[in-house]
C-alpha positions as CSV (number, residue, x, y, z in Angstrom):
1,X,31.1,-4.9,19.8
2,X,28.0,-6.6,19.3
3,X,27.0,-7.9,15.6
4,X,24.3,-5.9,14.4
5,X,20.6,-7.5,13.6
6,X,19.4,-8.6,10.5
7,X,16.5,-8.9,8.9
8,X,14.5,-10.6,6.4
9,X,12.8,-6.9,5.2
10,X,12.7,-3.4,5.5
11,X,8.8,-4.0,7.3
12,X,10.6,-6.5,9.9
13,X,13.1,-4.0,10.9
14,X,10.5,-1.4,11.6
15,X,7.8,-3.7,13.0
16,X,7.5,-4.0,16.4
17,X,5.6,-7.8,15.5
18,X,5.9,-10.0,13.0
19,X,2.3,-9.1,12.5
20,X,2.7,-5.4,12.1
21,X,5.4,-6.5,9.3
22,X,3.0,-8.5,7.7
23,X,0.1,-6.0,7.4
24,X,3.0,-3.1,6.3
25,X,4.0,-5.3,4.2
26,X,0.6,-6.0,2.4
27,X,-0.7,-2.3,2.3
28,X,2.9,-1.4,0.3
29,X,2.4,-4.3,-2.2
30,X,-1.5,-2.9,-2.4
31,X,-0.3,1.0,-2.4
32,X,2.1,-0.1,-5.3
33,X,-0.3,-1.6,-7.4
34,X,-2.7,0.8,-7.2
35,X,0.0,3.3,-7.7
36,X,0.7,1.7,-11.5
37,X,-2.9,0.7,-12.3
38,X,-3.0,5.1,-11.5
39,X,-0.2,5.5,-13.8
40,X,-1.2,3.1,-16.3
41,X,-4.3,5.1,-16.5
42,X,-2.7,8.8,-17.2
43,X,-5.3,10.5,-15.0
44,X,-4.2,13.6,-13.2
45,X,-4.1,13.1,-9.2
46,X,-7.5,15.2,-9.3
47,X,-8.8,12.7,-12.3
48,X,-8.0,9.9,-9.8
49,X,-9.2,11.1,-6.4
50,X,-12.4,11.8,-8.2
51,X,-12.8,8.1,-9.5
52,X,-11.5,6.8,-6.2
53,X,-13.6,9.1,-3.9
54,X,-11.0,10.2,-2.5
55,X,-9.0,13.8,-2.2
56,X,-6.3,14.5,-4.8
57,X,-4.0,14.5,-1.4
58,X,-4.7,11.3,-0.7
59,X,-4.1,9.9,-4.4
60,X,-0.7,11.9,-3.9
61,X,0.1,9.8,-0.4
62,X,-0.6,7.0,-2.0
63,X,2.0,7.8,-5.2
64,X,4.1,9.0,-2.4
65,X,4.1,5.1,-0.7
66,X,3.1,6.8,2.6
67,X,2.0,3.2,3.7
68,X,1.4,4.9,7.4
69,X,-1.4,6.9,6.1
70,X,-3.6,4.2,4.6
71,X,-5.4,0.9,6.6
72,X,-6.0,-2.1,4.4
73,X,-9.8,-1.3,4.2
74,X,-9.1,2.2,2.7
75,X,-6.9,0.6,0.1
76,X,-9.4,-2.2,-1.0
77,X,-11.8,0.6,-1.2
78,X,-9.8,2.4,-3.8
79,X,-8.7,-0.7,-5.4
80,X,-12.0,-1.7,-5.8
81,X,-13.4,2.1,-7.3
82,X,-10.5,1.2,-10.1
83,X,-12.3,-2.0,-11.2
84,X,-10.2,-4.4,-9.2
85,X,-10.5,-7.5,-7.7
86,X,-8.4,-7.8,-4.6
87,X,-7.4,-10.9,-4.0
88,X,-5.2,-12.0,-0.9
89,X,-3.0,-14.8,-0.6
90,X,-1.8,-16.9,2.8
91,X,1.9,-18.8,2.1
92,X,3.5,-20.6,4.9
93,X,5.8,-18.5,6.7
């Protein structure tokens, strides 16, 4: 019996590179803080689609963490309709 893999996240299991991990990995940490700047807010999903320009089922995918559904542009895009700054940060691997 063979041991069975490891890894060092959920996004490197299901990666096929390290560099689909890294880019699932950023649009979940995005997705999340979106999703509590949302929350913070109290807006309905309709409130928040509106002020995103997006549709209340996207704001729902997004509270959902349906990271497959969103590209890192589509995320800064709503980040940025909230009033944020998105900043991105490059550590050593």
């Amino acid at each position: 019996m063979s041991k069975p893999e490891s890894y060092a996240s959920v996004w490197d299991a299901i990666a096929d590179t390290p560099e689909q991990a890294a880019n699932l990995r950023a649009r979940a940490e995005l997705m999340q803080k979106i999703g509590a700047r949302l929350k913070k807010q109290d807006w309905t999903q309709a409130e928040a689609a509106s002020r995103c320009g997006v549709t209340q089922p996207r704001i729902n995918d997004l509270l959902r963490g349906r990271v497959s559904r969103f590209s890192l542009d589509a995320l800064v895009n709503i980040a940025t309709a909230l009033g944020c700054r998105v900043r991105v940060d490059l550590d050593a691997a």
